[in-house]
C-alpha positions in Angstrom: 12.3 -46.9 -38.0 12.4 -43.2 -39.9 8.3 -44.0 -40.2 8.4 -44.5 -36.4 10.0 -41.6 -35.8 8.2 -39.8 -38.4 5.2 -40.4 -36.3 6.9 -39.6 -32.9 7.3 -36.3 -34.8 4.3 -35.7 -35.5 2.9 -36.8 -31.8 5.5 -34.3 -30.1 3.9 -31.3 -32.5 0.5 -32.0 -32.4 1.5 -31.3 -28.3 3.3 -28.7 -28.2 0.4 -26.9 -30.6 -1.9 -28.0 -28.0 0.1 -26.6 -25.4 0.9 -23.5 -27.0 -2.7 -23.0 -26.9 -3.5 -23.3 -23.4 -1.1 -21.6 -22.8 -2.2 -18.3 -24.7 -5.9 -19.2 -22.8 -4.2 -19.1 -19.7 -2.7 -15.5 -20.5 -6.3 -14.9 -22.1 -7.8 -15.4 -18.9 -5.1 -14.5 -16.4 -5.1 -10.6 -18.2 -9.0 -10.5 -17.4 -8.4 -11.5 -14.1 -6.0 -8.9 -13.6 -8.0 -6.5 -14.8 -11.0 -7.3 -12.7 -8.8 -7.4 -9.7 -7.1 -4.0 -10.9 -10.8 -2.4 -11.3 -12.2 -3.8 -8.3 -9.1 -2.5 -6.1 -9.2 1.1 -7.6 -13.1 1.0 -6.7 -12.8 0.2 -3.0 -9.9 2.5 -2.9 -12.1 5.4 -4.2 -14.7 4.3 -1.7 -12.3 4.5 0.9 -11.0 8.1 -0.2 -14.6 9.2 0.0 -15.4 7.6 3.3 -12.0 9.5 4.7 -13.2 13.0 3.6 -16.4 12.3 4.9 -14.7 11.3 8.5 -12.3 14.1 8.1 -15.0 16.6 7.2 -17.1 15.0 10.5 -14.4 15.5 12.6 -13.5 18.8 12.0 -16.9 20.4 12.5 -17.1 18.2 15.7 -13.6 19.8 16.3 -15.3 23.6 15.9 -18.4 23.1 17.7 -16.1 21.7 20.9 -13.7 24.6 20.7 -16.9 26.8 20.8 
């Protein structure tokens, strides 16, 4: 019975190790993720700034040349 157990032991260790690391892969890859997403967003918001200065800088010289 204790040699059963023993072995039950054992099992129960060998998964939690396992799952211990998938887990830390799962973080591994769930950190890169967030970064990509992170860098991706602060790209297209960076685009976005530049395409609003653009449009603001358009529509204030279309704003002078009406007024004249």
């Amino acid at each position: 019975m204790i040699k059963t157990i023993q072995e039950e032991m054992n099992f129960h260790k060998r998964e939690v190790s396992i799952l211990k690391s998938e887990k830390e892969t799962l973080e591994s890859v769930l950190t890169m993720k967030t970064q990509d997403v992170k860098k991706s967003l602060s790209n297209e918001l960076m685009r976005i700034e530049e395409e609003m200065k653009r449009h603001f800088a358009h529509q204030k010289a279309e704003n002078s040349r009406l007024q004249q």
